[in-house]
C-alpha positions in Angstrom: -2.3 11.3 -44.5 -3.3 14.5 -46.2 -3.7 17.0 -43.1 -5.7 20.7 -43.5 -3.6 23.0 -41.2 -6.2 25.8 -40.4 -4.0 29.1 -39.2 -4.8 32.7 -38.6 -7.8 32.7 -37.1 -10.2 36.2 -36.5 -8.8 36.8 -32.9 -6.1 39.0 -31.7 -4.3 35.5 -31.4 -4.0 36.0 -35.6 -0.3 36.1 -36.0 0.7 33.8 -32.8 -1.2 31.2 -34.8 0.4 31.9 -38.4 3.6 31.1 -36.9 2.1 27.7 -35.0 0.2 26.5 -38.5 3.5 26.7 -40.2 5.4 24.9 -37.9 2.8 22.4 -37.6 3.1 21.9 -41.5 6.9 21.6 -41.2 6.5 19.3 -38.6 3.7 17.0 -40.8 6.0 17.2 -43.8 9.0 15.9 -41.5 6.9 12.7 -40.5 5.6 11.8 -43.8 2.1 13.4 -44.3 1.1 16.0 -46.7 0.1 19.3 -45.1 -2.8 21.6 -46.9 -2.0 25.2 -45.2 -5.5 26.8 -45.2 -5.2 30.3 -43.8 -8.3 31.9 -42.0 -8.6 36.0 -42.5 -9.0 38.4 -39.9 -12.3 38.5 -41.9 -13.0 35.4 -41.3 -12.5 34.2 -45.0 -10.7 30.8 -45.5 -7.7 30.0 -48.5 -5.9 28.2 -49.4 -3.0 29.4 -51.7 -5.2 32.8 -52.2 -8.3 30.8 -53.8 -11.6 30.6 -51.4 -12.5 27.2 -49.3 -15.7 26.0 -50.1 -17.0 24.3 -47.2 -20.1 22.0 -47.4 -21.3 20.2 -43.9 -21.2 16.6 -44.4 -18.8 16.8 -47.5 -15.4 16.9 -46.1 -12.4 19.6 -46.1 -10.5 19.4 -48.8 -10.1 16.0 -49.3 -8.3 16.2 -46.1 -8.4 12.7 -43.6 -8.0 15.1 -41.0 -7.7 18.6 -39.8 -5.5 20.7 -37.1 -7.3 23.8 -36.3 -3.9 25.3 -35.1 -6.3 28.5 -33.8 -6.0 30.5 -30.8 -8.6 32.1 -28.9 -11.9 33.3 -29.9 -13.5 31.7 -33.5 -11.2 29.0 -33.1 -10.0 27.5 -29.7 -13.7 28.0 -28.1 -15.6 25.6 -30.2 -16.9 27.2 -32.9 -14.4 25.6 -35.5 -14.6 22.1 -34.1 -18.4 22.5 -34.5 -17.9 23.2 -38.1 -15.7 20.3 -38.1 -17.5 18.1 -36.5 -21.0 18.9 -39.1 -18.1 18.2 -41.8 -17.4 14.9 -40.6 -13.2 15.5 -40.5 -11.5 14.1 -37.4 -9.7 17.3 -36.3 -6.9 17.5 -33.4 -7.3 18.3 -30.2 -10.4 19.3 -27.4 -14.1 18.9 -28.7 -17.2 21.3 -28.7 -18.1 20.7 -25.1 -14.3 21.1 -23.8 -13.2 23.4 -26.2 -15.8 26.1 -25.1 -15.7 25.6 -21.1 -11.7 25.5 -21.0 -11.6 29.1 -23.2 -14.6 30.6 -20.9 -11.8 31.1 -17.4 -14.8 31.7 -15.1 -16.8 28.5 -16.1 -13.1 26.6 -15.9 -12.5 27.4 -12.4 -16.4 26.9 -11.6 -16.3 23.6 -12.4 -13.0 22.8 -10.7 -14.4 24.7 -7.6 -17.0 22.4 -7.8 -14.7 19.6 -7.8 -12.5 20.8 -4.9 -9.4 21.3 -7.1 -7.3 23.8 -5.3 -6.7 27.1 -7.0 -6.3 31.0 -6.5 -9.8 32.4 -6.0 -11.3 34.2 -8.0 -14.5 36.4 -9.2 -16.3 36.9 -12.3 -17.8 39.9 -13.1 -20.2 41.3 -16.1 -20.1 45.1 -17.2 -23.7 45.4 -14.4 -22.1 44.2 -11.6 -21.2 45.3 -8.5 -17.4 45.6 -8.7 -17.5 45.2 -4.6 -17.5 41.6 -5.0 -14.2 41.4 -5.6 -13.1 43.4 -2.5 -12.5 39.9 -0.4 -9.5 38.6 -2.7 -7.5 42.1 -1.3 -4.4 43.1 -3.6 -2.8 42.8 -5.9 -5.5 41.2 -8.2 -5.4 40.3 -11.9 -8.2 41.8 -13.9 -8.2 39.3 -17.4 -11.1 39.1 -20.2 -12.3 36.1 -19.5 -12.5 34.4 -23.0 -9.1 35.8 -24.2 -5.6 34.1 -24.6 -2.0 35.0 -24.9 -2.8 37.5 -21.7 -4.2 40.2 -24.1 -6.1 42.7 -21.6 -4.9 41.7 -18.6 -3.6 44.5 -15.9 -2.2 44.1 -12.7 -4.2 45.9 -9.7 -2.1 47.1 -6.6 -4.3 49.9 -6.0 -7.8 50.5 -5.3 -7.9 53.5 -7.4 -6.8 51.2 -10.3 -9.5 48.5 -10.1 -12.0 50.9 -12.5 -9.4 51.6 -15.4 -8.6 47.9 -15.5 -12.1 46.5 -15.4 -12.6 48.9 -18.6 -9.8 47.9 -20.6 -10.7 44.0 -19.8 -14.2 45.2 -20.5 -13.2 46.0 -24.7 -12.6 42.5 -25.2 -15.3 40.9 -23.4 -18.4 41.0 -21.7 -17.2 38.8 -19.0 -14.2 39.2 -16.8 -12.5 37.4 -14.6 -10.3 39.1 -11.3 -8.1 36.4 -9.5 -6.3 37.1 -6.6 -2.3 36.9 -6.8 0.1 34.1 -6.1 3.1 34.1 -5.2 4.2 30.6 -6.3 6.3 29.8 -8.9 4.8 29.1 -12.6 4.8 25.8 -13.5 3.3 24.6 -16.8 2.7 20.9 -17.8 1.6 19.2 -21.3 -0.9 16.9 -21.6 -1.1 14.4 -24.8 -3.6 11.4 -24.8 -7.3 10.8 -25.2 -8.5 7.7 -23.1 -5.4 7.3 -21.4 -3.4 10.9 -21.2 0.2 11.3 -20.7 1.7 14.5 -19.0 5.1 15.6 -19.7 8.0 16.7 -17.4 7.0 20.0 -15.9 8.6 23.3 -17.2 9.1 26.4 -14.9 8.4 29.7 -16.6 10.9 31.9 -15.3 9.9 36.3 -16.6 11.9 39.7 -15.9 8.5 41.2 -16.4 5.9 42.4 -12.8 3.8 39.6 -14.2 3.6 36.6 -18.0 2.1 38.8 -20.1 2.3 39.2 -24.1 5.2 41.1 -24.5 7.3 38.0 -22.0 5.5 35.5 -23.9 6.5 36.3 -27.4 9.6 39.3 -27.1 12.6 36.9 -27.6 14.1 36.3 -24.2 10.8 37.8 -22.6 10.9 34.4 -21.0 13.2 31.5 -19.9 11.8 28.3 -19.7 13.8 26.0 -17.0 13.1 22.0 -17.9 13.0 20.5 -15.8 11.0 22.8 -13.3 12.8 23.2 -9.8 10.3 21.4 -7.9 11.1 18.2 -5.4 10.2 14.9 -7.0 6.6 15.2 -4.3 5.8 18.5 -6.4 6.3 17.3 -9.4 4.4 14.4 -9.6 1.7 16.6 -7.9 1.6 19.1 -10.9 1.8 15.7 -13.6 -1.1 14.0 -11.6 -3.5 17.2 -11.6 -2.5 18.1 -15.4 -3.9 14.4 -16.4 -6.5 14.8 -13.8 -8.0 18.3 -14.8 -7.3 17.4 -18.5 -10.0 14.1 -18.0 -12.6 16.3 -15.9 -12.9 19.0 -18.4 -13.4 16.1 -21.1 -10.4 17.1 -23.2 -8.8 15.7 -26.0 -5.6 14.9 -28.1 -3.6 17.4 -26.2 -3.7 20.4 -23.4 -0.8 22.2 -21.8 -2.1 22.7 -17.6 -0.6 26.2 -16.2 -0.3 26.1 -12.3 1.5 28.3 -9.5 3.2 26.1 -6.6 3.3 28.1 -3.3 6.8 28.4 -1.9 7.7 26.7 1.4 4.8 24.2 1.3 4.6 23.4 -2.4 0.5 23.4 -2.8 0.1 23.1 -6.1 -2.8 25.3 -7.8 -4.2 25.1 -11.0 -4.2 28.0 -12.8 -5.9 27.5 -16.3 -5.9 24.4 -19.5 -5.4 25.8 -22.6 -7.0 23.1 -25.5 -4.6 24.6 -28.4 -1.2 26.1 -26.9 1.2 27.5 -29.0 2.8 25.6 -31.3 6.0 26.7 -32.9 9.1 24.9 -32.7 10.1 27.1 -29.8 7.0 27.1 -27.8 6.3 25.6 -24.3 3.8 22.5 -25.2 6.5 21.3 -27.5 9.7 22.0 -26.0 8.2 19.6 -22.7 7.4 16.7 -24.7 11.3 17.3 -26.4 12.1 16.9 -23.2 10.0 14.1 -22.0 11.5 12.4 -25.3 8.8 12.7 -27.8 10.6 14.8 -31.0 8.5 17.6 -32.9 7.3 15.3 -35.6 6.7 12.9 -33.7 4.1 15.0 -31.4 2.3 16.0 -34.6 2.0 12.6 -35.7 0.7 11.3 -32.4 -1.9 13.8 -32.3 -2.5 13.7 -35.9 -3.8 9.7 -34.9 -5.3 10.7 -32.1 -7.7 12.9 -34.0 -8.1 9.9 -36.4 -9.0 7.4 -32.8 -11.4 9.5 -31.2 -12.8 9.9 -34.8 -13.4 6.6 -35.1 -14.6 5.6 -31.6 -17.5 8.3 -31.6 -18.7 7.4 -35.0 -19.1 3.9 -33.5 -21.8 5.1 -31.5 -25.5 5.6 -32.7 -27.7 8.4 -32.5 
């Protein structure tokens, strides 16, 4: 198939997702399909090999059969591209509108699993006119996070009372809404999901950090983190964290693929959800990918999987009428 591999993106996410779109294309090429690399600006501009995309709603991408928006965080992982998509008519990889949206918004995430009684850390959402008192029952330390952010840009650990105000303020410049969650002390476990109808979860990975806490510099400084595969979990934990990724993954009405980010308490191995992120990094090296390796599933293969997925979901809604 001929594939559009949308990269860049206008969030702070930007260069994170160069390096995903071009292993994504690598990957495409390895299992047979042709990849179009359309790069989106920090402007907001889309190219492909320096010329400007036209794109006409209705009227396809490119000539493409389908699209991987390959975009992280804001103007790209929250909806707004797969709703530009979807009035295009392209069967695109991964999480719809609907999903896409309430997975990148944290607060409305863990409201709806709350809702559900899904066991995670609690948690309070707060807006720049709120009463920052509210957040005095999860005690410290407390992580203050933008709430519509990825890659943990913003995010500051609280051990002090006197530090709350300076870290509501810096979550403050990237959004409007942020989220404070009380700490765990469990273990980071992270889990990918790949399916539509019928998901699959992969063997757990453990994220193992020198850092106080997983933020951007461990996520992307080489040997900032160690990922242990399979996690060091008994065989009841493990199936724990598999069953919740599928479980949370259907509830939130995702799509294609996820990666499920817990914490699992030491001595009685609760499992907690932490967050779903819809489109996970994606170079050959990162966590969504290297779990599937392990669960057997090569790199081309995973594109190519999802890659007909987006073409089966495709399919199945437009046999609906409206």
């Amino acid at each position: 198939m001929r594939v559009a591999v949308l990269g860049g993106g206008r969030s702070s996410e930007h260069d994170v997702s160069l390096a995903s779109a071009r292993s994504v294309c690598a990957g495409l090429e390895a299992a047979g399909h042709e990849a179009v690399s359309v790069l989106i600006g920090r402007d907001g501009r889309w190219t492909v090999g320096g010329r400007s995309v036209t794109v006409e709603p209705g009227g396809g991408l490119l000539g493409a059969d389908a699209a991987f928006p390959v975009l992280h965080g804001p103007y790209g992982e929250d909806g707004t591209v797969q709703g530009l998509l979807e009035a295009c008519d392209v069967p695109y990889v991964g999480a719809g509108v609907l999903a896409s949206a309430l997975c990148m918004d944290k607060v409305v995430f863990k409201d709806l699993l709350a809702q559900a009684g899904v066991a995670q850390v609690d948690y309070v959402g707060l807006r720049e006119r709120d009463d920052p008192a509210a957040i005095d029952r999860l005690g410290l330390p407390v992580f203050v996070k933008p709430a519509r952010l990825g890659s943990s840009i913003g995010i500051s650990k609280v051990e002090s009372t006197g530090a709350i105000a300076p870290a509501l303020r810096a979550a403050f410049e990237h959004d409007a809404l942020v989220i404070v969650e009380a700490m765990s002390a469990g273990m980071e476990v992270e889990c990918s999901v790949m399916g539509n109808a019928e998901p699959v979860a992969s063997v757990p990975g453990e994220i193992v950090i020198e850092a106080d806490f997983y933020d951007y510099e461990a996520k992307y400084t080489p040997g900032g983190m160690q990922l242990v595969v399979p996690a060091r979990l008994d065989v009841a934990a493990t199936e724990e964290v598999r069953r919740l990724a599928v479980e949370v993954f259907a509830r939130v009405g995702c799509a294609g693929l996820a990666r499920v980010d817990f914490f699992v308490e030491p001595e009685t191995d609760r499992v907690l959800v932490n967050e779903l992120n819809t489109m996970p990094g994606f170079t050959d090296t990162s966590v969504f990918g290297k779990l599937f390796e392990a669960t057997g599933v090569s790199y081309s293969e995973l594109v190519d999987r999802l890659v007909a997925l987006a073409v089966e979901r495709h399919q199945e809604e437009r046999g609906y009428s409206y």
